[in-house]
N, CA, C and O of each residue as an XYZ file, in Angstrom:
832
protein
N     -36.972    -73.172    -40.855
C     -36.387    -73.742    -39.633
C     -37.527    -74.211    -38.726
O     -38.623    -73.651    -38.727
N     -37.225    -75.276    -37.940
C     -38.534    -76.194    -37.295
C     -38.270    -74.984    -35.785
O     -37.217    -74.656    -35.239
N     -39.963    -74.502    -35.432
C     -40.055    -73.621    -34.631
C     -39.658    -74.216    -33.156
O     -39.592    -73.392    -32.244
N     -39.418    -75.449    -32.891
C     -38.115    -75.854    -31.981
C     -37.249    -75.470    -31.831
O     -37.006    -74.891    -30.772
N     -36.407    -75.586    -32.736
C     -35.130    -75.242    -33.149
C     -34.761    -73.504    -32.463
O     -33.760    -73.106    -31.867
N     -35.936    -72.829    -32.826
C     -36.004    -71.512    -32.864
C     -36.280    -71.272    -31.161
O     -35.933    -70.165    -30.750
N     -36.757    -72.034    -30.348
C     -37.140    -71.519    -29.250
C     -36.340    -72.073    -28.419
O     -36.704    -72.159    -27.246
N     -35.206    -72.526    -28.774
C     -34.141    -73.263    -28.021
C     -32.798    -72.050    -28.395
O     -31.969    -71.643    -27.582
N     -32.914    -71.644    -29.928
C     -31.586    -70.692    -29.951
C     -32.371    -69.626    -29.103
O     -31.414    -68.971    -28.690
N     -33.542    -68.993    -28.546
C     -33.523    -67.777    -28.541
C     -32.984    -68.241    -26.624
O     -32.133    -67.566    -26.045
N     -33.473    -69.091    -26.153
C     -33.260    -69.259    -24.878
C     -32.105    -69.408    -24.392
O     -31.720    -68.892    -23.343
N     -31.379    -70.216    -25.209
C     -30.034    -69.858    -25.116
C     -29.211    -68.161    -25.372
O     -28.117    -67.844    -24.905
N     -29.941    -67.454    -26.066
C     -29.062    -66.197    -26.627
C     -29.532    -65.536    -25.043
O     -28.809    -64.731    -24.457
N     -30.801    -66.004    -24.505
C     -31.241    -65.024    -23.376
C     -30.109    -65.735    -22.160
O     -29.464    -65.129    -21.304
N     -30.136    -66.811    -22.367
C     -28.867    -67.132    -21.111
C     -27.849    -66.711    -20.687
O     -27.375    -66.350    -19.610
N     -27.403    -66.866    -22.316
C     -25.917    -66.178    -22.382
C     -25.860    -64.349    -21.470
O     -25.067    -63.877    -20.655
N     -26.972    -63.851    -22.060
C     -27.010    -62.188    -21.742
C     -26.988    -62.328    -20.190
O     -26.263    -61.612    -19.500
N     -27.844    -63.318    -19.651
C     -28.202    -63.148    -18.076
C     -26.493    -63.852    -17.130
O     -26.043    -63.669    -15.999
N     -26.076    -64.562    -18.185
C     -24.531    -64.145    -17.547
C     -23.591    -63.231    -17.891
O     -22.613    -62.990    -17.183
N     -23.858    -62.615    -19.104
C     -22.708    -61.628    -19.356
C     -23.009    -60.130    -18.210
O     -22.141    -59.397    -17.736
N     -24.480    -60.043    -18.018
C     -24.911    -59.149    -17.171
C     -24.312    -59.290    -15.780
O     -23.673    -58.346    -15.316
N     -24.531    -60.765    -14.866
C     -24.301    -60.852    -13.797
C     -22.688    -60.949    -13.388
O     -22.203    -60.555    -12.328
N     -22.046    -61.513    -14.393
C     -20.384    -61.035    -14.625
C     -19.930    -59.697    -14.651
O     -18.748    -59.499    -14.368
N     -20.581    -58.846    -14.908
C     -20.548    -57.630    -15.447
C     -20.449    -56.855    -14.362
O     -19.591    -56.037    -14.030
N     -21.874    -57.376    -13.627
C     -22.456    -56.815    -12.129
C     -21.368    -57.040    -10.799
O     -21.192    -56.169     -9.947
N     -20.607    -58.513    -10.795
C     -20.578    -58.628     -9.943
C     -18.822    -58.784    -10.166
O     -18.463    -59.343     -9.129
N     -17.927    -58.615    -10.790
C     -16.702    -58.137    -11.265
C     -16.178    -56.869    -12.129
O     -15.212    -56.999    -12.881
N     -16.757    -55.826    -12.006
C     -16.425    -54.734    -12.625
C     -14.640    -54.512    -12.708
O     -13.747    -54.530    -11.860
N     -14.683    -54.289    -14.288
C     -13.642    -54.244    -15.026
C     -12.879    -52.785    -14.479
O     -13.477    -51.803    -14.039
N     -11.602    -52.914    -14.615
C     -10.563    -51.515    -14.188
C     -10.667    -50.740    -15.244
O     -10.770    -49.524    -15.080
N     -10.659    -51.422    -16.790
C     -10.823    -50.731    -17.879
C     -11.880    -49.951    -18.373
O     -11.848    -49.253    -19.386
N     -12.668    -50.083    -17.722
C     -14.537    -49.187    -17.852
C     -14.778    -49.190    -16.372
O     -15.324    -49.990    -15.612
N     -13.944    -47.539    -16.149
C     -14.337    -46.970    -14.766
C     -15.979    -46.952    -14.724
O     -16.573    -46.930    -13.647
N     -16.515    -46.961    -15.716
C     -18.004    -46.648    -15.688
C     -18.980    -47.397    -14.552
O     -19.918    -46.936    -13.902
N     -18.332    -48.859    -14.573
C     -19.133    -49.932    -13.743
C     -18.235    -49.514    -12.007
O     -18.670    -50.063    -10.995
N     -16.982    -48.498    -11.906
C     -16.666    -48.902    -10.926
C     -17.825    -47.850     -9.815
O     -18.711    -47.093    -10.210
N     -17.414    -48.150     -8.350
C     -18.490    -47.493     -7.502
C     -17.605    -46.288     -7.421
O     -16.380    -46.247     -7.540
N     -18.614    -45.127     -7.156
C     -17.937    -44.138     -6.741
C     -16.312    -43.260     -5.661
O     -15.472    -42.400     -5.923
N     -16.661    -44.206     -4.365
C     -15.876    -44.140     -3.220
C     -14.574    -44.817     -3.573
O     -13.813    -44.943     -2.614
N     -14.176    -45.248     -4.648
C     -13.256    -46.441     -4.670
C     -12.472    -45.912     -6.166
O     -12.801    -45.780     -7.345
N     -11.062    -45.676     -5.199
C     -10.140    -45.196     -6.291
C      -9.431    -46.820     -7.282
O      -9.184    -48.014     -7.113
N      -9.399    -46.012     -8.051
C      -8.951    -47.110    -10.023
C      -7.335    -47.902     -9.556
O      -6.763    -48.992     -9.555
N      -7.118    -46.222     -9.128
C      -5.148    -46.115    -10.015
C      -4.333    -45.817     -8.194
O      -3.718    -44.824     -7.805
N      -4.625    -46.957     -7.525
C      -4.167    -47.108     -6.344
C      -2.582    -47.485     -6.227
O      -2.057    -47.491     -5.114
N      -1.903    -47.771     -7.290
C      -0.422    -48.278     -6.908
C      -0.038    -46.989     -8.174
O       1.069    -47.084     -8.704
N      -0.964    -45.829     -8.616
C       0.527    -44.614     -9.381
C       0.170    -43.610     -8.015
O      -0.659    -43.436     -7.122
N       1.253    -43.181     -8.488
C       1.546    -41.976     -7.650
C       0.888    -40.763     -8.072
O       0.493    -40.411     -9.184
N       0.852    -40.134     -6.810
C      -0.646    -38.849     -6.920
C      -0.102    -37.840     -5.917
O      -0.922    -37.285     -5.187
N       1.528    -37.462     -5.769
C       1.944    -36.188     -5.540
C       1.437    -35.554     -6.991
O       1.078    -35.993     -8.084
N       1.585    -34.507     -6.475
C       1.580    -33.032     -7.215
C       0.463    -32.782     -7.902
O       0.568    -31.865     -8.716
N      -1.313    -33.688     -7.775
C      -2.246    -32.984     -7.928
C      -2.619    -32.550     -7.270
O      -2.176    -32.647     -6.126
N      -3.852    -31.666     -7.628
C      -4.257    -30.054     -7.119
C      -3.136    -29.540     -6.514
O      -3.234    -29.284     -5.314
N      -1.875    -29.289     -7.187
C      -1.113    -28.471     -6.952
C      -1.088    -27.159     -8.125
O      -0.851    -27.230     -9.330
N      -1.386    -26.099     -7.383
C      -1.838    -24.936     -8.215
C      -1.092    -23.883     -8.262
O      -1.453    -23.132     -9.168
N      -0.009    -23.424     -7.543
C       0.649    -22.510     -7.211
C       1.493    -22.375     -8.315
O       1.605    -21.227     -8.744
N       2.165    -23.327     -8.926
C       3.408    -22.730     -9.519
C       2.780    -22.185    -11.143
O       3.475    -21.586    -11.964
N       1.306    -22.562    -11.342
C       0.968    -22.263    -12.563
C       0.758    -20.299    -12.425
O       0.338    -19.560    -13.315
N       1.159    -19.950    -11.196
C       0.890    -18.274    -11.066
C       2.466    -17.815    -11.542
O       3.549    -18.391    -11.650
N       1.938    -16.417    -11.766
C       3.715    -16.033    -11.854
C       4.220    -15.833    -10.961
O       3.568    -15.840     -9.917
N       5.832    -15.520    -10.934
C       6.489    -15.537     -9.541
C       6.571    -14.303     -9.298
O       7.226    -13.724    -10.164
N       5.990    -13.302     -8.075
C       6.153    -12.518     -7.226
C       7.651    -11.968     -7.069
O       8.707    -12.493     -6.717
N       7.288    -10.701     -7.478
C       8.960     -9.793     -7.487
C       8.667     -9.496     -5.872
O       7.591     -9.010     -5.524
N       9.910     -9.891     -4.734
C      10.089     -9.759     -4.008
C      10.213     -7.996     -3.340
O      11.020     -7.154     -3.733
N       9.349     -7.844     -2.449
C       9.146     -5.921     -1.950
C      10.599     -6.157     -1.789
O      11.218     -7.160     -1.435
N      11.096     -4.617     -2.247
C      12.079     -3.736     -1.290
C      11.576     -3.084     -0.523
O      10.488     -2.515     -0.437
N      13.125     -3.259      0.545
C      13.021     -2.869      2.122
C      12.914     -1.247      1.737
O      13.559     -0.628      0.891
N      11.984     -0.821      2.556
C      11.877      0.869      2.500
C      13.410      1.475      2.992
O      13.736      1.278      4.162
N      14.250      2.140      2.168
C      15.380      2.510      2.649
C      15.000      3.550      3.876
O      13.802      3.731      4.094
N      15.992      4.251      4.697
C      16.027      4.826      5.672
C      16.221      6.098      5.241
O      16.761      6.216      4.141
N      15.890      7.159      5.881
C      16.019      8.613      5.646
C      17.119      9.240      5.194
O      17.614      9.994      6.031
N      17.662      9.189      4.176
C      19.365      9.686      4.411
C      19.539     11.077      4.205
O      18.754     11.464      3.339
N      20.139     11.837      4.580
C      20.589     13.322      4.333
C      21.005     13.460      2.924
O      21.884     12.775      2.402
N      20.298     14.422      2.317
C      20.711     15.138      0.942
C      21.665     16.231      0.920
O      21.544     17.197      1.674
N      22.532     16.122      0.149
C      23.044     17.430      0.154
C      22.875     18.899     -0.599
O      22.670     19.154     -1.786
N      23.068     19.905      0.736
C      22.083     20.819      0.117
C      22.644     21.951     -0.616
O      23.600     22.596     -0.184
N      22.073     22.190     -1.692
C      22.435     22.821     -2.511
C      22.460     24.529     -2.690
O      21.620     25.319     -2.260
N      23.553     24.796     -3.373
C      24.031     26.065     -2.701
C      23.165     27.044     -3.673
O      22.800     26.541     -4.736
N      22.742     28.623     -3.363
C      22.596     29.464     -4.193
C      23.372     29.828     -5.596
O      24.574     29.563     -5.608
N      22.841     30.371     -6.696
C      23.926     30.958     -7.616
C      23.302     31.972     -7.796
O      22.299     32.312     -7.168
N      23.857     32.589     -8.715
C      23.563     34.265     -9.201
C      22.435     34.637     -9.887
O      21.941     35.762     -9.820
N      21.733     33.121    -10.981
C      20.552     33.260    -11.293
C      19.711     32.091    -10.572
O      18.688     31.842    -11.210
N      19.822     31.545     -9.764
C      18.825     30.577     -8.978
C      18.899     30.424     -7.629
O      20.011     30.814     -7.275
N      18.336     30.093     -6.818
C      18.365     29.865     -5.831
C      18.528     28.197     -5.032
O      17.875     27.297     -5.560
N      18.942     28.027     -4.436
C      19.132     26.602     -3.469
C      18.208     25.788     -3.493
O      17.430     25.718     -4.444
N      18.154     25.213     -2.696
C      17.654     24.530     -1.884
C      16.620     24.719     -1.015
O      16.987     24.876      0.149
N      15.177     24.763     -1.252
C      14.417     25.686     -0.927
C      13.043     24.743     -0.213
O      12.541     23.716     -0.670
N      12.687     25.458      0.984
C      11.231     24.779      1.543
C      10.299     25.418      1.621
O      10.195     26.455      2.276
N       9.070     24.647      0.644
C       7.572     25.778      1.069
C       6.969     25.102      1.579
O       6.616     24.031      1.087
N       6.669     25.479      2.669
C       5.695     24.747      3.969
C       4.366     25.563      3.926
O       3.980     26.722      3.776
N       3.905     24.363      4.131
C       2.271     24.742      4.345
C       2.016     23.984      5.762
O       2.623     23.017      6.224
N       0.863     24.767      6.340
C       0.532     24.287      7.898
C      -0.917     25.120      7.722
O      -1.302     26.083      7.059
N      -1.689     23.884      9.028
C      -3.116     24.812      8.818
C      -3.597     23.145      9.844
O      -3.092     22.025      9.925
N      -4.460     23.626     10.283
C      -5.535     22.754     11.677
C      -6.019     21.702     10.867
O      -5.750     20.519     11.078
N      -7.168     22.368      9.370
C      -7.646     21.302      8.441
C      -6.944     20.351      7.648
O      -6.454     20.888      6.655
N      -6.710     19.071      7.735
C      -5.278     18.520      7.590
C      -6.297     18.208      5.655
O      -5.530     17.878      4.751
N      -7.416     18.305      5.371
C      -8.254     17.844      3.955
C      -7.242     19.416      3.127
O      -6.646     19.363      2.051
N      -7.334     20.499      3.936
C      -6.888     21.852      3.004
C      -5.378     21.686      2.852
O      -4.883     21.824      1.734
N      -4.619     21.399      3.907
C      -3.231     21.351      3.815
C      -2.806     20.538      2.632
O      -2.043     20.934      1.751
N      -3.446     19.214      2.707
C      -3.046     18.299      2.011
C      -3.682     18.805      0.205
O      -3.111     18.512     -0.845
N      -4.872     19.541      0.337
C      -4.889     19.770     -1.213
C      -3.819     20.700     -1.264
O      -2.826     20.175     -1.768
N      -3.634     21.938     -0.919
C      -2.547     22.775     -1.016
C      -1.266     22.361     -1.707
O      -0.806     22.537     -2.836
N      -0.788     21.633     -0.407
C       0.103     20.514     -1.074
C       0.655     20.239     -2.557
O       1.673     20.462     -3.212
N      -0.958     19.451     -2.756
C      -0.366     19.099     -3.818
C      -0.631     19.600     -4.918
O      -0.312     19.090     -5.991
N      -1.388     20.904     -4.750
C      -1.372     22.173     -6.418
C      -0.136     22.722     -6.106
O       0.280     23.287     -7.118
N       0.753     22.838     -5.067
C       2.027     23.465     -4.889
C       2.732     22.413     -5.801
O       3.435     22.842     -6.715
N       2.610     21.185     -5.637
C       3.366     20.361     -6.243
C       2.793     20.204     -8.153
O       3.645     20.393     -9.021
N       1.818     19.973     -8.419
C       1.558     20.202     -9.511
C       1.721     21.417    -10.296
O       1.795     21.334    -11.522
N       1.789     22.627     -9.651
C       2.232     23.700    -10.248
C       3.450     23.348    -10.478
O       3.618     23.023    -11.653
N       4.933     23.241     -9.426
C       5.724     23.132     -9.781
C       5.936     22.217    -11.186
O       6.594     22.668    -12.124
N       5.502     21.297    -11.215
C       5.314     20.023    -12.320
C       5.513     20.844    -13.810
O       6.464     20.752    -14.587
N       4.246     21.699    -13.934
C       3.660     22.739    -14.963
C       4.669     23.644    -15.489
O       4.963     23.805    -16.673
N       5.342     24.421    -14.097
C       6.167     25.154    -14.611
C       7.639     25.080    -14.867
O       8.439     26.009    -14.754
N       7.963     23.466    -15.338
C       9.053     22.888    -15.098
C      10.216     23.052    -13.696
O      11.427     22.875    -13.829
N       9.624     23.377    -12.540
C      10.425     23.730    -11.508
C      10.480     22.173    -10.921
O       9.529     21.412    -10.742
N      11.919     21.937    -10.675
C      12.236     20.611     -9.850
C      11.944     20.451     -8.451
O      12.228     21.124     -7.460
N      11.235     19.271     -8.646
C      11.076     19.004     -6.838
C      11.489     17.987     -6.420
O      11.071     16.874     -6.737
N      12.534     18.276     -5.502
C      13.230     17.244     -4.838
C      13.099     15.976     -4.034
O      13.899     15.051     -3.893
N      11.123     16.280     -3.226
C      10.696     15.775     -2.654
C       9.605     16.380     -1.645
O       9.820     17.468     -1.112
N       8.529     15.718     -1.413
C       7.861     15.931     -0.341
C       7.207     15.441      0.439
O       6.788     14.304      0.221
N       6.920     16.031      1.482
C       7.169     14.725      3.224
C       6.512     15.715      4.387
O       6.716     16.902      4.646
N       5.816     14.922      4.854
C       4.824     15.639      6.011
C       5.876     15.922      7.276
O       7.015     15.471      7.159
N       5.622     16.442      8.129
C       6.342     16.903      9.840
C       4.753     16.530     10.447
O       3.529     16.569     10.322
N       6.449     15.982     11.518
C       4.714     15.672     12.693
C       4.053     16.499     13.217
O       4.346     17.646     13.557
N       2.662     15.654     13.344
C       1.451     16.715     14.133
C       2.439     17.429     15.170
O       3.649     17.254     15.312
N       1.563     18.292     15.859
C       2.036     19.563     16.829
C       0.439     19.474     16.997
O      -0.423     19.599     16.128
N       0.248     19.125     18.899
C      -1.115     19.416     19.395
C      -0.568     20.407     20.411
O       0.510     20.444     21.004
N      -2.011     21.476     20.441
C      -1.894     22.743     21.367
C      -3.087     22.261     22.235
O      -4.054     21.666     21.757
N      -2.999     22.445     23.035
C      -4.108     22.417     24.412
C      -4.649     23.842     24.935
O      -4.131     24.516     25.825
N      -5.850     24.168     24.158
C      -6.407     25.524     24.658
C      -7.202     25.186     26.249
O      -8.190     24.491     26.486
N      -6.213     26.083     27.289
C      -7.066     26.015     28.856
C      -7.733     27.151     29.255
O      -7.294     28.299     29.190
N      -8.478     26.905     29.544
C      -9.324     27.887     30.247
C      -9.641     27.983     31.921
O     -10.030     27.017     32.576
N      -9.379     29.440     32.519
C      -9.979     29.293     33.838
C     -10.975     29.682     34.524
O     -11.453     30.808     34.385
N     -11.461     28.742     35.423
C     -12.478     29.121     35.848
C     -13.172     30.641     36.539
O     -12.307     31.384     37.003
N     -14.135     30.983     36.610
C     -14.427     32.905     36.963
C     -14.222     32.436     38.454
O     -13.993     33.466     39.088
N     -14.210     31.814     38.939
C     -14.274     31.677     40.569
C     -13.496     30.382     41.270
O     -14.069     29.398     41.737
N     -11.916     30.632     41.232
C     -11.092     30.095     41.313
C      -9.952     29.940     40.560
O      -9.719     30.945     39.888
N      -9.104     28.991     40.419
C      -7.666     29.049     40.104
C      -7.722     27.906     39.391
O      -6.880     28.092     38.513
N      -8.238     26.737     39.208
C      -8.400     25.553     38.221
C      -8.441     25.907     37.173
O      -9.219     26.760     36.746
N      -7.376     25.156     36.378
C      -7.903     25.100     34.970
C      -8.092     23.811     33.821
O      -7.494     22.735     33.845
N      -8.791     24.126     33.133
C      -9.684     22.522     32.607
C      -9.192     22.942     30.547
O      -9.214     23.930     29.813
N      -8.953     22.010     30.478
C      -9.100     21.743     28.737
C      -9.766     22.550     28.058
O     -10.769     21.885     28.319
N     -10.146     23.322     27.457
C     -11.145     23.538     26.611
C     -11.358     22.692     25.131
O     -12.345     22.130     24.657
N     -10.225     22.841     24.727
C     -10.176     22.393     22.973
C      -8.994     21.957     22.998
O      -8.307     22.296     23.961
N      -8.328     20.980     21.839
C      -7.269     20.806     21.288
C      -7.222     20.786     20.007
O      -8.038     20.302     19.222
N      -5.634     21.660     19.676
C      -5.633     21.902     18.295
C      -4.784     21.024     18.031
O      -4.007     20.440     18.786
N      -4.982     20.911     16.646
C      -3.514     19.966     16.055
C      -3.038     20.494     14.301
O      -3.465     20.335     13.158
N      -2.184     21.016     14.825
C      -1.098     21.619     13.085
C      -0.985     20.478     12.377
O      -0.791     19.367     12.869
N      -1.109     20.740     11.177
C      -0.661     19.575     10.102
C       0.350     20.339      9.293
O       0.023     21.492      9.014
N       1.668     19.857      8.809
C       2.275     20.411      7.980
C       2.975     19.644      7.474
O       3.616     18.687      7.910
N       2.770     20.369      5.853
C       3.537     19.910      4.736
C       4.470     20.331      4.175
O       4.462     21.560      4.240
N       5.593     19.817      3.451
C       6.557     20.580      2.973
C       6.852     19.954      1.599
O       6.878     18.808      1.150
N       7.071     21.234      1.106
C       7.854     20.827     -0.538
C       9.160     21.060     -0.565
O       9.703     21.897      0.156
N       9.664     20.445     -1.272
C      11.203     21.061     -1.425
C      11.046     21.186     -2.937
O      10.481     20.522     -3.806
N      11.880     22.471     -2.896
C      12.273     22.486     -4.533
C      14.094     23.115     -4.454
O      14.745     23.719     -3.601
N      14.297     22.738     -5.415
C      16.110     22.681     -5.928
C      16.048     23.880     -7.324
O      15.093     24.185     -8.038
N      16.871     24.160     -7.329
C      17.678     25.057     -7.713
C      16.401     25.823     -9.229
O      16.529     25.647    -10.441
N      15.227     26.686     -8.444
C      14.542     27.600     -8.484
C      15.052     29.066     -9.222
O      15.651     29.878     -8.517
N      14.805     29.357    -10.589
C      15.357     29.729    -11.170
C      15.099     31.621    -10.311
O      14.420     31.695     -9.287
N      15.559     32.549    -10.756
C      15.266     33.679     -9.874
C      14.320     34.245    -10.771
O      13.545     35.030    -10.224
N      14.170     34.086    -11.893
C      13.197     34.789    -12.712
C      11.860     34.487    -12.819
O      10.856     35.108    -13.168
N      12.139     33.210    -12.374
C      10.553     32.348    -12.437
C      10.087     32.628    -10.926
O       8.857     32.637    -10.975
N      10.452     32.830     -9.773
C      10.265     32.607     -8.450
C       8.926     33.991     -8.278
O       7.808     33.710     -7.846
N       9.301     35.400     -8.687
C       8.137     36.357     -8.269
C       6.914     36.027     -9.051
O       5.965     36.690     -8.633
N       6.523     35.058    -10.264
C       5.383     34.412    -10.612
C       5.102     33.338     -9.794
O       4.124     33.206     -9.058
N       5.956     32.631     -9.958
C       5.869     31.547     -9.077
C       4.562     31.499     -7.589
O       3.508     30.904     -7.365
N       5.921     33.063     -6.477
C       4.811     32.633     -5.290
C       3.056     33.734     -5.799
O       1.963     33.560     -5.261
N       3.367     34.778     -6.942
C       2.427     35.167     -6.803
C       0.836     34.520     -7.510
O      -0.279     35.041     -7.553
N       1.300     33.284     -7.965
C       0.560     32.507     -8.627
C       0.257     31.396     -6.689
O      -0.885     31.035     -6.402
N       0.802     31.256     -6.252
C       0.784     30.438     -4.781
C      -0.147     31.451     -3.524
O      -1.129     31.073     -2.885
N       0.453     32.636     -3.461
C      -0.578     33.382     -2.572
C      -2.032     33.936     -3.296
O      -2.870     34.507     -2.599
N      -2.239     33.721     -4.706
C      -3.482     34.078     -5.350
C      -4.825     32.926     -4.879
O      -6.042     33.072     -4.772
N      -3.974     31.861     -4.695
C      -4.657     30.626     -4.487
C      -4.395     30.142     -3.266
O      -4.274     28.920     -3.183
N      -4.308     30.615     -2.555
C      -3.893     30.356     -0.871
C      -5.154     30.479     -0.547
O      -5.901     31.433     -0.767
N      -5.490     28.959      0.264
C      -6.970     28.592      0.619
C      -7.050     29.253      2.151
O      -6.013     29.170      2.809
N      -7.954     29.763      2.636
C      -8.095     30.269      3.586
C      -8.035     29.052      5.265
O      -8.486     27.924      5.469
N      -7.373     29.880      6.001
C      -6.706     29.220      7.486
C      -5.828     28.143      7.252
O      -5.911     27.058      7.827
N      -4.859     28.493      6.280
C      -3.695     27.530      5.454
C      -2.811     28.858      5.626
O      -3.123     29.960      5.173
N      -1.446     28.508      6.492
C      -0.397     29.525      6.397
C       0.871     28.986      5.615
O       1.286     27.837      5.763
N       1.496     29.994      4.700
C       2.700     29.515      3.772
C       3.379     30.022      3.965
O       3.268     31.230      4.171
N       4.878     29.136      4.020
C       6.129     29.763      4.350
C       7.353     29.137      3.187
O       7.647     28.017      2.769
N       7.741     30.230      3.004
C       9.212     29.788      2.131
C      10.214     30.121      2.473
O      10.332     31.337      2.325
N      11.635     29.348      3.158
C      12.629     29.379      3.616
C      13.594     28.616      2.950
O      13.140     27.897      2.060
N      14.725     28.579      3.125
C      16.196     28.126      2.423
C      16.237     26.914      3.870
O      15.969     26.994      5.068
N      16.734     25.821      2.932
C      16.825     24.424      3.735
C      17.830     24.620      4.228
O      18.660     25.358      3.698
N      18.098     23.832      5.725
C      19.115     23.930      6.742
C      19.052     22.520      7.271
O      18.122     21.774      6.965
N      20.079     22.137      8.095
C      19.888     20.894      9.032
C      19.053     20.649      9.688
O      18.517     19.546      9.802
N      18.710     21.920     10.404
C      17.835     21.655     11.718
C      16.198     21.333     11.079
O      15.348     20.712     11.717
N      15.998     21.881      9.746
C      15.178     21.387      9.169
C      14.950     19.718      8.989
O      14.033     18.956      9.295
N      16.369     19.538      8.280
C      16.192     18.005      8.187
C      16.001     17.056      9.791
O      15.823     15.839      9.730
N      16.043     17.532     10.687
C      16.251     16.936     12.080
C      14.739     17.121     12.633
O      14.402     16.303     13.490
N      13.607     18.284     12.173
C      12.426     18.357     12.413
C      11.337     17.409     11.746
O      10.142     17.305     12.019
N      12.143     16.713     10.738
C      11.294     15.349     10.067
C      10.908     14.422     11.296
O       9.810     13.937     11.567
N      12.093     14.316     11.947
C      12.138     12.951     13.084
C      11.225     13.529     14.239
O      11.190     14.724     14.532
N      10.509     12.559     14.843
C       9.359     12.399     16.398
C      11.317     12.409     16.889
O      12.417     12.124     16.414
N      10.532     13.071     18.418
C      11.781     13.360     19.599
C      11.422     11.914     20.147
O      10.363     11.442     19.734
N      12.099     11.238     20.934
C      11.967     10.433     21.430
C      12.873     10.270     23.012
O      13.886      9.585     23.154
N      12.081     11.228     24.271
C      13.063     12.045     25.108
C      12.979     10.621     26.272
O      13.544     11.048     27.279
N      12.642      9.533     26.477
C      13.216      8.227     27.272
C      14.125      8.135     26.547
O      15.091      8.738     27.015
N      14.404      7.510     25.273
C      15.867      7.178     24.412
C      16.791      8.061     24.956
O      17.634      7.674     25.764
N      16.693      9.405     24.522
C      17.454     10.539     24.685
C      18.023     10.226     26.286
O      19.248     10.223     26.404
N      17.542     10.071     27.010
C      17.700     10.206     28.258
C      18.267      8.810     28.824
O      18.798      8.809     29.934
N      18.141      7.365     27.919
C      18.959      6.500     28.108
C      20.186      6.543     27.733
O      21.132      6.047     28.345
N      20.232      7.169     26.655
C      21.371      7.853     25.901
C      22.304      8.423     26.449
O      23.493      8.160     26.267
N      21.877      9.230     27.149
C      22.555     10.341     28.369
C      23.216     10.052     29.581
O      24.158     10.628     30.125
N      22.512      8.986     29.936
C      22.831      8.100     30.809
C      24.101      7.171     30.612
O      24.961      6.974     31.471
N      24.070      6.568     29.178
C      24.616      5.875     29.301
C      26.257      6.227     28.955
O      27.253      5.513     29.070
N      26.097      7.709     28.458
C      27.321      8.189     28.015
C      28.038      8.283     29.199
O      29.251      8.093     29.111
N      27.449      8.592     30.555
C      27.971      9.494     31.440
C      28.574      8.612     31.942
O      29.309      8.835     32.904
């Protein structure tokens, strides 16, 4: 081929490139996001609800129940080999001892197949220790105490199991922790509740 010939195709092949480039440059195609600029969305006429929507890919949340309200149990009567309806209270200043107490009272029961019906704190009880002065009639604060107490209930407590029972409970009775076991009554169930003596007294009022 006459080396003319040759320096005319190559100038032409370079032409062609220096427009396919500047076409390239200066009309970027929708189909090769590659050439498009960053800031500048493609897909302007689809619709673009529901991205980065992330929520429904979680599971759906079992809705809390409402804490029911206190209701009265009914209490259960003695028989010939068991006993009722029964409360062992623990009380003591250190509310860390009460509360372990607690709950080896409750895990014992667990152990020794004895049923427990439930258990539920009573409100604090603060004492105000006063003291008076050697030279005069004032008297000032010294300390305040505050009772913590717990209660177990247990149900129908067999009679044979009960003299192991507490003597396995006073063996392990942590010291300045006092225990009491009594047969459940109303006035028990009515010592769960804080007094609330403005109510009471709107109450009173309003009956009259």
């Amino acid at each position: 081929m006459n080396p003319v010939f040759r320096k005319v195709s190559v100038t032409q092949q370079a032409l062609v490139l220096n427009q396919a480039l500047t076409l390239c440059r200066a009309t970027p195609s929708i189909q090769h996001p590659v050439w498009a600029s960053v800031n500048e969305r493609q897909y302007k006429t689809m619709p673009t609800h529901g991205i980065g929507r992330w929520k429904h890919l979680l599971p759906k949340e079992v809705p809390k129940k409402k804490k029911d309200t206190t209701q009265k149990k009914q209490i259960i009567a003695a028989t010939d080999t068991a006993y009722g309806t029964l409360n062992v209270k623990v009380s003591g200043y250190d509310m860390t001892l009460v509360e372990h107490y607690s709950q080896y009272i409750h895990n014992l029961c667990n152990r020794l197949g004895i049923k427990v019906a439930e258990c539920y704190a009573l409100p604090t009880k603060t004492t105000e220790v006063m003291l008076m002065q050697e030279q005069g009639t004032k008297m000032y604060v010294d300390a305040t105490l505050k009772t913590h107490e717990r209660v177990v209930q247990l149900s129908s407590l067999n009679a044979s199991l009960c003299p192991v029972f507490m003597d396995v409970l006073l063996n392990n009775q942590p010291e300045g922790v006092q225990l009491s076991v009594k047969e459940h009554t109303e006035a028990d169930f009515q010592a769960r509740f804080k007094g609330r003596p403005e109510l009471e007294g709107l109450i009173a009022q309003m009956n009259q």
